[in-house]
C-alpha positions in Angstrom: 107.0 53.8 142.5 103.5 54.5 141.6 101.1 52.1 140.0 100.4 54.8 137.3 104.3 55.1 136.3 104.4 50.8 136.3 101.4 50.5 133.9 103.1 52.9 130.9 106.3 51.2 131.6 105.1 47.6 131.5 102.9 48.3 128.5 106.5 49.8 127.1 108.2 46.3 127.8 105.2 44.3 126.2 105.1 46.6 122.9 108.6 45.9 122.4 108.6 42.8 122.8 105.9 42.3 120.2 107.6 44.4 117.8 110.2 42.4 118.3 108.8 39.2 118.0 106.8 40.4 114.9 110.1 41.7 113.2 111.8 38.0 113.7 108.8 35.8 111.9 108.5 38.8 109.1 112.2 38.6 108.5 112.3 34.6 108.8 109.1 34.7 106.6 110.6 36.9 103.5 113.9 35.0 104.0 112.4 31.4 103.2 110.5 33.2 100.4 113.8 34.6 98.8 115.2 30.9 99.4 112.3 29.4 97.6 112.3 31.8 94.5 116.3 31.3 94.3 115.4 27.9 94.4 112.4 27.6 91.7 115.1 29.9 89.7 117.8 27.4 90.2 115.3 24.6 89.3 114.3 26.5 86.1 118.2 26.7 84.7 118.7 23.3 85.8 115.9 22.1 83.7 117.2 24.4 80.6 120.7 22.8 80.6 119.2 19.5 81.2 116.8 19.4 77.8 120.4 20.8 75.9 122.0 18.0 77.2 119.3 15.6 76.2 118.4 17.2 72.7 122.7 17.3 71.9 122.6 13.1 72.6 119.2 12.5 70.7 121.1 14.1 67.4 123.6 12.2 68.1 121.9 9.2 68.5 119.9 10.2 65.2 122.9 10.8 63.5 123.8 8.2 60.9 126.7 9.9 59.8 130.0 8.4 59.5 132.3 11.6 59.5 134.3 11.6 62.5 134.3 15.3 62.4 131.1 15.7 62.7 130.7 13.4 65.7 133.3 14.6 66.8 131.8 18.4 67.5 128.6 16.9 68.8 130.9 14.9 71.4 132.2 18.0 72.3 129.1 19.8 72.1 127.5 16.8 74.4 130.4 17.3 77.0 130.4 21.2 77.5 126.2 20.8 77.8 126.9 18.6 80.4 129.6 21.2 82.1 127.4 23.8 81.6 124.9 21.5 83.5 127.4 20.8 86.1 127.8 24.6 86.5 124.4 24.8 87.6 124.9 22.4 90.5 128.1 24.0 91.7 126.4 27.1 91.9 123.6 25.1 94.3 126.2 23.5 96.3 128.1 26.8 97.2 125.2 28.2 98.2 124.2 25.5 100.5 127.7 25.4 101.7 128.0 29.2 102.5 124.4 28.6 104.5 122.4 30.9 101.8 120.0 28.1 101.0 119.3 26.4 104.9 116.0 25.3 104.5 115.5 21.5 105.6 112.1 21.2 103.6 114.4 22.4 100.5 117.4 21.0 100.8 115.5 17.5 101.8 114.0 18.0 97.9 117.3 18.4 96.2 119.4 16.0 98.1 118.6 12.7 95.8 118.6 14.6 92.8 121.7 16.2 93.4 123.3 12.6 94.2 121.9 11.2 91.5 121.9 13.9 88.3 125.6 14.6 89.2 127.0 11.1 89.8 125.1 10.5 86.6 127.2 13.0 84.6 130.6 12.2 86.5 130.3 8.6 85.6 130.6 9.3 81.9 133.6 12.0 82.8 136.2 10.3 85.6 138.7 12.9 84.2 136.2 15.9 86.0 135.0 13.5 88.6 138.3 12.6 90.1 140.5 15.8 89.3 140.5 17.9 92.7 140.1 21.2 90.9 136.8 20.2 89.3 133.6 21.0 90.9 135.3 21.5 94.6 131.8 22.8 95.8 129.8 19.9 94.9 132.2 17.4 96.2 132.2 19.2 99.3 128.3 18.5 99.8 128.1 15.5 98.8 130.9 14.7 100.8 128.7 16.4 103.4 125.2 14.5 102.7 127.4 11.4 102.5 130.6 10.7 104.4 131.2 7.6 102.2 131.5 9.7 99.1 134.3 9.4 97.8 136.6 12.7 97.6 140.4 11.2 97.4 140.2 12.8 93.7 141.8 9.4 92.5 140.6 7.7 89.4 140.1 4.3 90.0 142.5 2.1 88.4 
């Protein structure tokens, strides 16, 4: 072969394998970019249903009223503000279990708040916290994140 039919076809190799290499870090690039905006989303709702859980148990708390009824709906209120909360996290959790949010950096954030907000609001609700069916994707993390978490879905007794 001739040295002028090597150089085109070596030049050919190289250019490919910079396009290549340039296609990989632009696709890895917008991918941790759509990670982070599903994230700062995520963090946004989380917030939202937080501050309605919070502003529910300051009227309650403010309440001085002695009809049942009334506290009664505000319990209730309370306790689907806390599902709806709940609802958020689930959401999170399957998509760190089905590998859409990978990110070390990101999952390293919510890892302790996870573990915490959610243990938090399955505390004050063993009936969700230990029934199987509940919340199946965000027992599975933390199961994963801590293999002493406790997943035998059995209220203590």
């Amino acid at each position: 072969m001739q040295i002028e039919a090597i150089i085109p076809l070596i030049l050919s190799i190289v250019a490919i394998g910079v396009s290549l290499l340039t296609f990989f870090l632009t696709y890895r690039r917008s991918r941790k970019t759509e990670e982070l905006k599903l994230c700062l989303d995520m963090s946004s709702r989380l917030d939202e249903a937080d501050n309605k859980v919070l502003e529910i148990a300051d009227k309650l708390i403010r309440s001085n009223t002695t009809d049942q009824e009334l506290r009664k709906g505000w319990i209730f209120n309370q306790r689907m503000a806390e599902m709806s909360y709940l609802n958020h996290w689930e959401f999170f959790s399957f998509l760190v279990n089905t590998g859409e949010i990978h990110e070390e950096k990101i999952l390293g954030y919510y890892k302790d708040i996870l573990k915490e907000k959610v243990e938090l609001v399955f505390d004050g609700y063993p009936d969700v916290k230990y029934n199987k069916d509940y919340y199946k994707e965000i027992k599975k993390l933390l199961k994963e994140w801590d293999p002493s978490y406790d997943t035998t879905h059995n209220e203590p007794r």
